[in-house]
C-alpha positions as CSV (number, residue, x, y, z in Angstrom):
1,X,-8.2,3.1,-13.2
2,X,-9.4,3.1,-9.4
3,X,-6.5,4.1,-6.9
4,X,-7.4,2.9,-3.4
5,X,-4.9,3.6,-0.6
6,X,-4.6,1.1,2.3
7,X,-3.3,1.7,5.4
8,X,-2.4,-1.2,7.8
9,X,-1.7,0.4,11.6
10,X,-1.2,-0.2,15.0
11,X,-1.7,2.2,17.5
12,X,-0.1,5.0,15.3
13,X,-2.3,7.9,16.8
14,X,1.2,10.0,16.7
15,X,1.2,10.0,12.9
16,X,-1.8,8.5,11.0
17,X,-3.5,12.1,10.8
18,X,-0.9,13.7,8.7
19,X,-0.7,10.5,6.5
20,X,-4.3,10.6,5.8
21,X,-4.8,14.1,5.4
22,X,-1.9,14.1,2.2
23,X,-3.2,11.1,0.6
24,X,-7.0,12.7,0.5
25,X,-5.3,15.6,-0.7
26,X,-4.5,13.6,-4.3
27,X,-7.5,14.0,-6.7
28,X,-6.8,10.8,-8.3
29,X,-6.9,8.5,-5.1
30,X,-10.7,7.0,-4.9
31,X,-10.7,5.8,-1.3
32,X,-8.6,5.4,1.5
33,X,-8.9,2.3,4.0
34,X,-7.4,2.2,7.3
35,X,-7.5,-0.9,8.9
36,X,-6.5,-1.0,12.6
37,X,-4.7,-4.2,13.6
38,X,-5.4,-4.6,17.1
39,X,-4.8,-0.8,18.3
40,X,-5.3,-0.1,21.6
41,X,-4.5,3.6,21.5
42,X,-6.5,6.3,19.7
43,X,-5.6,5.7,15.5
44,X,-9.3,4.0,15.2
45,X,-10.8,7.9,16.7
46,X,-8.3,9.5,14.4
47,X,-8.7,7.8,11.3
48,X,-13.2,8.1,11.7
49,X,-12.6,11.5,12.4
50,X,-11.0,12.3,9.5
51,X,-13.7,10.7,7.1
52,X,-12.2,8.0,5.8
53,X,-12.7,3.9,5.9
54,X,-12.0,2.4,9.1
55,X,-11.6,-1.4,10.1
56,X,-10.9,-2.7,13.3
57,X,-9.1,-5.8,14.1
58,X,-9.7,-7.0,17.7
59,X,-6.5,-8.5,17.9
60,X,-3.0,-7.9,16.4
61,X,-2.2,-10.2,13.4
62,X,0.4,-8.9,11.3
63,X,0.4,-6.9,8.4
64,X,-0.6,-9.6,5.7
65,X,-3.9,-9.7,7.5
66,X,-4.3,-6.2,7.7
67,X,-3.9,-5.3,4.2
68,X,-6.1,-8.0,3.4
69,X,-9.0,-6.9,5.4
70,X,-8.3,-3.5,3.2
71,X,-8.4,-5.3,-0.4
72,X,-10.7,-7.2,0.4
73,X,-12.8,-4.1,1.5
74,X,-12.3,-2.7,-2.5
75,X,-12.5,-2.8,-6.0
76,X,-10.2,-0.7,-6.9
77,X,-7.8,-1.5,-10.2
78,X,-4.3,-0.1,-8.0
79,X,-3.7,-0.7,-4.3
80,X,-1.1,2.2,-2.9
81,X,0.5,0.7,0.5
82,X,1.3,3.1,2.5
83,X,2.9,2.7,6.5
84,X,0.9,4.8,9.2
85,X,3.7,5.7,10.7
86,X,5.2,8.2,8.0
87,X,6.9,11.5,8.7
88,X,6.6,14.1,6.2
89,X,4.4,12.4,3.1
90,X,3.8,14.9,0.5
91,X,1.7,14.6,-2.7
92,X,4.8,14.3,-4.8
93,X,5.8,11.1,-2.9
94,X,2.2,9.6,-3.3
95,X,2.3,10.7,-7.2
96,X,5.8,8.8,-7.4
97,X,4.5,6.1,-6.5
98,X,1.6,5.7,-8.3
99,X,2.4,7.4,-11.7
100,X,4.6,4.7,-12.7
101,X,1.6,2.1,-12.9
102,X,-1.1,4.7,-14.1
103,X,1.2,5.5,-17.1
104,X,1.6,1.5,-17.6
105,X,5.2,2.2,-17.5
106,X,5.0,-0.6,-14.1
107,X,3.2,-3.1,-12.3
108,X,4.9,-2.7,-9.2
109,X,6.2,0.5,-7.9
110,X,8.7,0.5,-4.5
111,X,9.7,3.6,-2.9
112,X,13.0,4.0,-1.3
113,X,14.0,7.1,1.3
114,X,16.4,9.6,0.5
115,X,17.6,12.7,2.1
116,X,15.8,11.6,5.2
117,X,17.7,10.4,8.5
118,X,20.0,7.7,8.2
119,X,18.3,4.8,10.5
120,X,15.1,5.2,7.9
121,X,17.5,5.6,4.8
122,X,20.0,3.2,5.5
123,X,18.0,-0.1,5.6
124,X,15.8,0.9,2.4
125,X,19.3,1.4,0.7
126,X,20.3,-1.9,1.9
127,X,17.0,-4.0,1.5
128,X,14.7,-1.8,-1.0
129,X,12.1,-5.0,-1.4
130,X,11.3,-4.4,2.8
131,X,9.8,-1.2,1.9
132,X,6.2,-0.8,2.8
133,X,5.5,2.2,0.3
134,X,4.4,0.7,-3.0
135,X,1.7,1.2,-5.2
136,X,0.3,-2.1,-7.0
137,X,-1.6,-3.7,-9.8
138,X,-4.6,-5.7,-7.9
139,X,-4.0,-8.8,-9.9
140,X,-0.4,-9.3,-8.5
141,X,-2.4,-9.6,-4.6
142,X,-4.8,-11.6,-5.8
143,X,-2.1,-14.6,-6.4
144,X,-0.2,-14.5,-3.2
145,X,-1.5,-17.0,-1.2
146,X,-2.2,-17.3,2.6
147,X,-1.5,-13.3,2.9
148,X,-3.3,-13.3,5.8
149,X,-0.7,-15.1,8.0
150,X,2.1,-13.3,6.6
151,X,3.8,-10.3,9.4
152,X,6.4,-8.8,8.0
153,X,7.2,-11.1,6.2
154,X,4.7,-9.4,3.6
155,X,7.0,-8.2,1.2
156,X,9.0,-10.7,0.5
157,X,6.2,-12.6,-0.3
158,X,5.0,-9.7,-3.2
159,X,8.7,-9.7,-4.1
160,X,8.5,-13.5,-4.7
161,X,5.8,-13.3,-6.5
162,X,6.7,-10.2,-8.8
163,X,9.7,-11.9,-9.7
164,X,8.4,-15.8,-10.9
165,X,5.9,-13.5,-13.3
166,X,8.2,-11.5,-14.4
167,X,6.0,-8.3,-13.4
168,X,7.3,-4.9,-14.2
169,X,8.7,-3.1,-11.4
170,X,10.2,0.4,-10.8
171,X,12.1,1.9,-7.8
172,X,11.1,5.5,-7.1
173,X,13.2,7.8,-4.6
174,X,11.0,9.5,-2.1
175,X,13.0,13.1,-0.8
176,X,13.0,14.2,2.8
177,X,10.6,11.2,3.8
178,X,11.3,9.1,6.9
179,X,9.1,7.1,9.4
180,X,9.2,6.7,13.5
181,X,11.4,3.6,13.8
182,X,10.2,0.7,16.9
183,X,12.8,1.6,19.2
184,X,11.2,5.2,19.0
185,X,7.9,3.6,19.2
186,X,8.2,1.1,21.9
187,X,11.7,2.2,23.8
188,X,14.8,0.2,23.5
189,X,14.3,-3.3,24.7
190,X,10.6,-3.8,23.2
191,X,11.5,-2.2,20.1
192,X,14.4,-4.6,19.7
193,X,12.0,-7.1,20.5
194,X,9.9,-6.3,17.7
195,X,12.9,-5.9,15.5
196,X,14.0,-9.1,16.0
197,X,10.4,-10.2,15.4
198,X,10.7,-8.7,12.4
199,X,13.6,-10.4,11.2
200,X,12.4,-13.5,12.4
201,X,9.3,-13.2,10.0
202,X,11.7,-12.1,7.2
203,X,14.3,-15.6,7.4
204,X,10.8,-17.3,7.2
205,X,9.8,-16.0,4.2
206,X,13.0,-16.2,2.5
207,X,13.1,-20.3,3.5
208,X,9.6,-20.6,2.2
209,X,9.0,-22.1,-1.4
């Protein structure tokens, strides 16, 4: 089986290096696809620099439409998700994550923090099917539709679609991992902003069919 790790990110320059350099680390991961939604700060430099496949959208369209762009951009049998704003990815987080599916034991994997700081943990605890680390069968992608207008609301929509096929799915802890949160990203009042964004996409989803 093809492993193919996508990597939807905007302007992440402060942390897409060490998240690319782990995942080309794993002998079992084919490629890796970045695909830049819109940034305007240096993750497009970063990521070519570091010999790996770069896409650049000119404007910022949400997540759905980035990891589109990235399966689109592949053939490969599993698609790992992985955030480009991760703190402290190892090789045993990306191997938790994809094991699961490579040993047919799941179709779906969803990684949940642990043991890393409370306002990453917290939330995952709370709402595991938000996470954004997950390793995937292809053929569960290919039936969501309209993924490309999806923001955050990209999850639910897997989840959705995971549960009326009854797919297989596993939970996997992931030790000592955490990411940079918006308000750290963007200061107080923008990264509340974007929270609220955030949850805004997420009541969507749940009201759609």
């Amino acid at each position: 089986m093809k492993i193919s790790v996508i990597i939807p990110a905007y302007n992440e320059e402060i942390t897409i290096a060490d998240v690319i350099k782990t995942v080309k680390n794993v002998p079992e991961i084919n490629d890796v696809i970045v695909v830049s939604d819109g940034s305007t700060d240096d993750t497009v430099a970063i990521a070519r620099g570091l010999n790996v496949d770069v896409y650049q959208m000119e404007e910022n369209i949400g997540k759905g439409g980035a990891i589109k762009r990235g399966f689109e951009n592949t053939d490969s049998d599993i698609l790992l998700f992985l955030d480009a704003d991760l703190i402290g990815l190892k090789n045993e987080h990306v191997y938790a994550l994809i094991n699961p599916i490579r040993e047919n034991i799941a179709d779906m994997t969803i990684g949940i923090f642990t043991q890393g700081r409370l306002l990453t943990d917290l939330p995952q605890f709370l709402m595991p099917y938000l996470s954004g680390q997950r390793a995937i069968k292809r053929q569960i992608i290919d039936t969501i539709p309209n993924m490309d207008l999806l923001k955050y609301g990209l999850e639910l929509a897997i989840t959705k679609i995971v549960k009326k096929y009854d797919y297989r799915v596993s939970k996997v802890k992931l030790h000592n991992l955490t990411q940079r949160i918006k308000e750290e990203k963007y200061g107080l009042v923008e990264g509340a902003k974007k929270r609220l964004q955030m949850y805004f996409d997420i009541v969507k989803q749940l009201k759609s069919d």
